[in-house]
C-alpha positions as CSV (number, residue, x, y, z in Angstrom):
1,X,105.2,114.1,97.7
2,X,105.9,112.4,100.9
3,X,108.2,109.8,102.0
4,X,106.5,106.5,103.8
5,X,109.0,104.8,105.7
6,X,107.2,101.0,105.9
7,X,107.4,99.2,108.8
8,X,108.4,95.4,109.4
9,X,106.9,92.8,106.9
10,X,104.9,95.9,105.0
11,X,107.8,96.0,102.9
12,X,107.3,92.9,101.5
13,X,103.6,93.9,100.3
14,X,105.3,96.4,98.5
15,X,108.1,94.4,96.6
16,X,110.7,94.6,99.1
17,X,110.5,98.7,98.6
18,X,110.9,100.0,102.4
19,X,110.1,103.6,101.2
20,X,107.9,104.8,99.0
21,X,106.0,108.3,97.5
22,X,102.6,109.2,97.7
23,X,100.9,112.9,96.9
24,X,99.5,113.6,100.5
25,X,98.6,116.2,102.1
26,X,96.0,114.5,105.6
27,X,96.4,111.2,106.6
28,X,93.4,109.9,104.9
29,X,94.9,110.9,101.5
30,X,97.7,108.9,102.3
31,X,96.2,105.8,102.8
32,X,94.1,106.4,100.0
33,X,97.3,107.0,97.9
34,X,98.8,104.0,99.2
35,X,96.3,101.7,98.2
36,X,95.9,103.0,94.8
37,X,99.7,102.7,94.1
38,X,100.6,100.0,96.4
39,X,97.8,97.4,95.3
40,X,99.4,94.8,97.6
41,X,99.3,96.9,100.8
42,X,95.4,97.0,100.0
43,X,94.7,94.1,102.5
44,X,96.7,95.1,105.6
45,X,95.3,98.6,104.9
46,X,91.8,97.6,105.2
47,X,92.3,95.5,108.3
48,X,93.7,99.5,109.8
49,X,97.3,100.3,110.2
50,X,98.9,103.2,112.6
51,X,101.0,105.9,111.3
52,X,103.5,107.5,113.1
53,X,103.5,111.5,111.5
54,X,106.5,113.0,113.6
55,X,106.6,110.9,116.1
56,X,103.2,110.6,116.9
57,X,100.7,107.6,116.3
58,X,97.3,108.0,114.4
59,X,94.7,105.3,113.7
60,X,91.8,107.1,112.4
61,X,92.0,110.5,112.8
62,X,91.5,110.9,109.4
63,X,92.4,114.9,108.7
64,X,95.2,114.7,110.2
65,X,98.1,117.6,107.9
66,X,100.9,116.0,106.4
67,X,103.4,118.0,105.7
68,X,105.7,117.7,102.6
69,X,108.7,116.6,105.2
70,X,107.0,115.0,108.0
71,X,108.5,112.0,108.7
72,X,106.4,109.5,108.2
73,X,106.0,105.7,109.1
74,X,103.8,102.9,108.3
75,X,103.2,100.8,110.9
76,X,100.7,97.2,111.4
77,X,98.1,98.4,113.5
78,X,99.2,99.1,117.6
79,X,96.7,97.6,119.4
80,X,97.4,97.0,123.6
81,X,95.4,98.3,127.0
């Protein structure tokens, strides 16, 4: 399992819970995961989110490992130039 650390206002899609579990192990299975078991962090995940996996932010890359303690953080999507 791995820890999601949710970011801001995502907590609220999730009852107030500002971390939660999913099985994981690539970035795509944890959104995935998230959506099944968060139904109301379906929205926000279909408009895109980042993830920060150990410091580092991912959009899209989709196979991206997660590792059982990565630290990880859901984040509304970054967007900037």
């Amino acid at each position: 399992m791995v820890k999601v650390l949710l970011w801001g206002s995502l907590a609220d899609l999730t009852g107030g819970a500002r971390e939660v579990e999913v099985e994981a192990d690539t970035l795509r299975a944890l959104l995935d995961g998230l959506a099944r078991d968060h139904p109301g962090l379906r929205s926000e995940l279909a408009r895109g989110v980042s993830v920060s996996i150990d410091g580092r932010i991912y959009n899209d890359s989709w196979f991206t490992p997660i590792g059982p303690e990565s630290e990880v953080v859901l984040l509304k999507r970054l967007q900037g130039g």
